[in-house]
N, C-alpha and C positions, 0 to 999 in steps of 0.2 A: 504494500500500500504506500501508497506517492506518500510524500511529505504534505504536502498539500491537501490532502483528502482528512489528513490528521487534525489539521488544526483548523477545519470547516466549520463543525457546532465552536469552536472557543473563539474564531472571527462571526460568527455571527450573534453568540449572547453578549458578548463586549457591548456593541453600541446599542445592545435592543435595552441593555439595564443600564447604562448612561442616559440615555432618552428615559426610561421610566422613573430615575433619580432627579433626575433633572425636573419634570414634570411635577412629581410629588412635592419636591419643594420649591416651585417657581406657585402652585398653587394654595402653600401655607406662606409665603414671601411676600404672596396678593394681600394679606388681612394689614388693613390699616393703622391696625393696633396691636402691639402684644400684652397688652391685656384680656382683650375679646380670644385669645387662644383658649380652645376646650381641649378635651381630653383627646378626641378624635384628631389635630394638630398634631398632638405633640406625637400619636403613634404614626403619623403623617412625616415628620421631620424623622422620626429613628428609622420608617421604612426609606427614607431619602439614604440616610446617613449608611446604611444597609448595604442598597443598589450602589452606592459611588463605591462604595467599601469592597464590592466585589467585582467592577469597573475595574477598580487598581491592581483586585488580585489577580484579575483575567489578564491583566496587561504584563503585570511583572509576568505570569508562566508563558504569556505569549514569546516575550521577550527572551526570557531561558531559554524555551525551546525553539527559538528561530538563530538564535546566535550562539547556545550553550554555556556553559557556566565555565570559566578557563578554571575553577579549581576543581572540577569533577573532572576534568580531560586532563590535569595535570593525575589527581589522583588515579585515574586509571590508566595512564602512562607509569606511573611506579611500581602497579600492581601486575600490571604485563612484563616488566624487567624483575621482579621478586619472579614471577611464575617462570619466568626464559631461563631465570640462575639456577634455580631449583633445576 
């Protein structure tokens, strides 16, 4: 399987929960007041805070896995020269 076939559903929920984070609190951002916030707000602003919060983690694995980690490839550069001496 392509590389590309891999990281399909993780480029596609990326921006679909950036757009729903965004939305949810561009819609509690609308109230004139933060006084007038209810209860239903505030579980509004932690679902925002949520969706961006897994925006960033989509992004950091995206990023791992398009470019790779240079201390996982150094590690298993050591672990290949340990097994070759043996």
């Amino acid at each position: 399987m392509s590389n590309r076939r891999k990281l399909a559903p993780l480029l596609a929920t990326i921006p679909i929960t950036a757009v729903m984070g965004l939305n949810a609190f561009s819609s509690v951002a609308s109230s004139p007041r933060f006084e007038t916030f209810h209860t239903l707000d505030v579980i509004r602003l932690m679902a925002a805070g949520a969706a961006c919060a897994g925006t960033l983690v989509g992004l950091i694995v995206l990023l791992v896995k398009c470019f790779g980690c240079p201390a996982s490839e150094d590690k298993r550069a050591e672990e290949q020269s340990a097994r070759e001496s043996n």
